[in-house]
N, C-alpha and C positions, 0 to 999 in steps of 0.2 A: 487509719487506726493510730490514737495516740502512742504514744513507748508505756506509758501506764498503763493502757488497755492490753496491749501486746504482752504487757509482762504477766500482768493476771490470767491474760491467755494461755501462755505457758504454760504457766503454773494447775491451771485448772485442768488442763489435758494429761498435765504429768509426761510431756515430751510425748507421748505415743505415738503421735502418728510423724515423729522425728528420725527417719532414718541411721543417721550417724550417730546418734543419743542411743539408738539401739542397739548400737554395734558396740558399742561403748561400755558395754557391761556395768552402765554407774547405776548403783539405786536410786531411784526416783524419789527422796526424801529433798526437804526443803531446802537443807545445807546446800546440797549438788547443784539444786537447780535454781538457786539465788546464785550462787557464781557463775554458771555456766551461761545465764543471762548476762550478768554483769561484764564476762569478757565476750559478749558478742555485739555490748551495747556500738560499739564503735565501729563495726561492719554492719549493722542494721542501719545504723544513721547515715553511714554511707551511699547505701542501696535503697533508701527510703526516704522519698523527698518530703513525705507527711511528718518524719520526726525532726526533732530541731535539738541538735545536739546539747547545747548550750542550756537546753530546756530539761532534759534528761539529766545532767550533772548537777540542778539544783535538784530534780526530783529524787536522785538516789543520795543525796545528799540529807535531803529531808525527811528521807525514809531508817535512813539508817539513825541517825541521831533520834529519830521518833521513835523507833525499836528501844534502843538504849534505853528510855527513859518508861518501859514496859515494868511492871509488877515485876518480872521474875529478874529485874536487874534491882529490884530494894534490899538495902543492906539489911534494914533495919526490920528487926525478926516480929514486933507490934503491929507492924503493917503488912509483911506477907512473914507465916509462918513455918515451916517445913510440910507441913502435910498442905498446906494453898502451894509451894514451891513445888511437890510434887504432883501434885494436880495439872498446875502448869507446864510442866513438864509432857507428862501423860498428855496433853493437848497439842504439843508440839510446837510449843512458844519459844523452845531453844533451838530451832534448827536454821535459825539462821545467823546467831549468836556469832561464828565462828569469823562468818564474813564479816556484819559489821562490826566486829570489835579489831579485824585487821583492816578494814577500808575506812572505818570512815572520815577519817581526816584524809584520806586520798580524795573524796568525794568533795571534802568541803575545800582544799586547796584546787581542784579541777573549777568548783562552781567559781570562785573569785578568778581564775584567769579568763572563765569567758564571761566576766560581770557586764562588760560594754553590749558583746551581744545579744545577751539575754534581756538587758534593760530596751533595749532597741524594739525586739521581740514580744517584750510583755505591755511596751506602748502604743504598739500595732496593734493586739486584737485584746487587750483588756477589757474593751465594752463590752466582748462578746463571750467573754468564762462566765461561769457562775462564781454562787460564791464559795460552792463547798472546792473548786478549780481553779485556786490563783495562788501558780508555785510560791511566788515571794513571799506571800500571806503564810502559807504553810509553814515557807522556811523560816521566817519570823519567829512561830512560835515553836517550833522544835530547837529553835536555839534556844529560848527563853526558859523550856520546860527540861535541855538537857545541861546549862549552866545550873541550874536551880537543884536539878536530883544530884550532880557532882561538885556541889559548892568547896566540898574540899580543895580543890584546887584554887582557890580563891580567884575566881577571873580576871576581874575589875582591877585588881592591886595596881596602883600606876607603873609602881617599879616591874610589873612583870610585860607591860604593854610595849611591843616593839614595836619602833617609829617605823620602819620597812613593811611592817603588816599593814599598819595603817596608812601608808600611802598607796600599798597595792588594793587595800580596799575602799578607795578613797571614792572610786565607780559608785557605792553604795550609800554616799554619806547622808542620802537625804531620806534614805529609808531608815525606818524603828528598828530594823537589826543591826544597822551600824556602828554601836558599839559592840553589840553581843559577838558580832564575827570577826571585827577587830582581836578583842581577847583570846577568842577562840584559837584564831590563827598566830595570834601570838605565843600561845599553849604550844600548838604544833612548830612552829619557827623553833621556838627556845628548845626542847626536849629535841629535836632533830641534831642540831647542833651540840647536842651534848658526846657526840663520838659515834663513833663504828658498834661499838655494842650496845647503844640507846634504842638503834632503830628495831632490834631483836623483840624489844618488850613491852607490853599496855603503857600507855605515856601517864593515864590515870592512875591512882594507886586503889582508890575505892573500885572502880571499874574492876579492875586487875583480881581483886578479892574477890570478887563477884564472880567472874567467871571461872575464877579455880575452884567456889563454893559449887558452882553449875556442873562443874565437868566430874568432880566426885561424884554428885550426885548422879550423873549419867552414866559413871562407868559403875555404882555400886547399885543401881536400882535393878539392873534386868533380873541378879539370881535372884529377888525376893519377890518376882511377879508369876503368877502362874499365865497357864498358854493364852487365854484369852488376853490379859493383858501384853502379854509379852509381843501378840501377834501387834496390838497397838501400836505400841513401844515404836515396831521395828517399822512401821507404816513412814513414821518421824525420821526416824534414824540407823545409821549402820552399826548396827548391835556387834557386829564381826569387829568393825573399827574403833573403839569409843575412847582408848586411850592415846591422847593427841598430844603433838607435840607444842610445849610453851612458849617456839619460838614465832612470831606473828608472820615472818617473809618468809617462814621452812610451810613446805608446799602440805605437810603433816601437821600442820595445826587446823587443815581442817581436814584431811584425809584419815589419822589416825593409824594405830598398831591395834593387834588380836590381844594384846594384853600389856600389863608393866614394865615385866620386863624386857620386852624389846621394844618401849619405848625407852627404858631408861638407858640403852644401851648406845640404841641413836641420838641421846640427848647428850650422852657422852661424846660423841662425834662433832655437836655443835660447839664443846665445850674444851675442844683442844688449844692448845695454848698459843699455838702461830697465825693466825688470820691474813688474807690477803683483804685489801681494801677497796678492791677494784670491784665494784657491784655485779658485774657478771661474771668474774671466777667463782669455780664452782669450792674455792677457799674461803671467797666471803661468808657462806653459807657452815661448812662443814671443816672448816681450819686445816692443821697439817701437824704432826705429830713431833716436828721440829722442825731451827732454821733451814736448814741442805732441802727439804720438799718442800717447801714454801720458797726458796730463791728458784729452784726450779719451775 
């Protein structure tokens, strides 16, 4: 079984007959069970000689950026309007919003370090994909169609092109995405390196609006649905949890609070003035109230 078939797998049973998913008290809404995939991609590929890991990091790579580039991520109110936005909504086209607007530059920085294997990989049994089945092909054009919806960011700009991006993608240079992933990764290089609190935030700004526009609209939609709808709603999503945190690495930007204010409270915790900068204290995340608990 592919890791693509496997994940529709998933998806389509809704974990049921997943024991520890059981136990696990998560609701079975799409947000959950796109992560819960996502961090088991690495012990399945491990245990599973039929997936090829290298193959999977362009796939979720390609999936995510092709999500982005979804109707309910259009700024522009001519093309999708509020009542299309809520529709979309109601069908549960945001429930996986959460992930990829925190991974997916994880994905596409993963799919360039194993560019050699994958190209190895894809020249072994090319003859044998079809055509709606050839990762590179896909990836190709989800870059093309998510520089295109985020052109704000000006990709292409020479000045913003890091010559380090472009030699760690250099594995790619004779494919048609090679410059699209070049810039791309240069997007992610530069905004990385902009400090300790860059990493916090959507790197897009257009993106970033987008799903502040999404997440209003999720947390104001339930009081205005009656039960039929609402039963919907909650099909998608944790109607309990819907107010989330804006920090992308805080583990509540896709878990969520019961309401405002105790998000905004915890948002105050992110927002204290002493940081540690060491990636796994638990300061990086949550600061310290001054210098004397932050030396400590």
């Amino acid at each position: 079984m592919r890791y693509a078939e496997a994940l529709c797998y998933f998806l389509a049973i809704g974990f049921s007959s997943c024991t520890v998913l059981q136990s696990s008290k998560l609701r079975y809404n799409l947000s959950a069970s796109w992560i819960i995939v996502s961090n088991c991609a690495s012990y399945i590929t491990r245990c599973t000689n039929d997936i090829h890991e290298p193959s999977v990091e362009c796939e979720l790579a390609t999936l995510c950026l092709q999500y982005l580039t979804f109707p309910c991520f259009q700024q522009n109110e001519d093309i999708v309007d509020k009542h299309m936005l809520q529709q979309f909504t109601m069908e549960g086209y945001l429930g996986f919003q959460d992930y990829a607007i925190a991974k997916w530059f994880h994905h596409v920085n993963a799919f360039v370090d194993a560019g050699k294997d994958l190209l190895k990989r894809e020249s072994e049994i090319q003859p044998t994909l079809s055509e709606q089945h050839r990762p590179l092909e896909q990836l190709s054009t989800a870059l093309v169609d998510f520089t295109t919806q985020y052109d704000d960011e000006d990709w292409h700009n020479p000045d913003k092109i890091v010559t380090e991006c472009a030699e760690n993608c250099k594995i790619f240079e004779d494919q048609d995405f090679y410059e699209d992933l070049v810039a791309v990764t240069s997007h992610i290089y530069t905004f990385q390196k902009k400090g300790f609190d860059a990493r916090h935030i959507v790197s897009i700004k257009s993106l970033a609006a987008v799903l502040e526009r999404n997440r209003t609209l999720l947390e104001e939609l339930p009081p205005t649905l009656n039960s039929r709808e609402l039963a919907t709603f909650k099909q998608f999503y944790d109607d309990e949890r819907r107010f989330k945190c804006p920090k992308i690495t805080c583990k509540y930007f896709s878990e969520g609070f019961k309401d405002a204010k105790i998000r905004k409270r915890h948002v105050n915790i992110h927002d204290r003035p002493f940081n540690c900068e060491v990636s796994d204290c638990i300061g990086a995340e949550y600061g310290f109230v001054n210098s004397k608990d932050l030396e400590k």
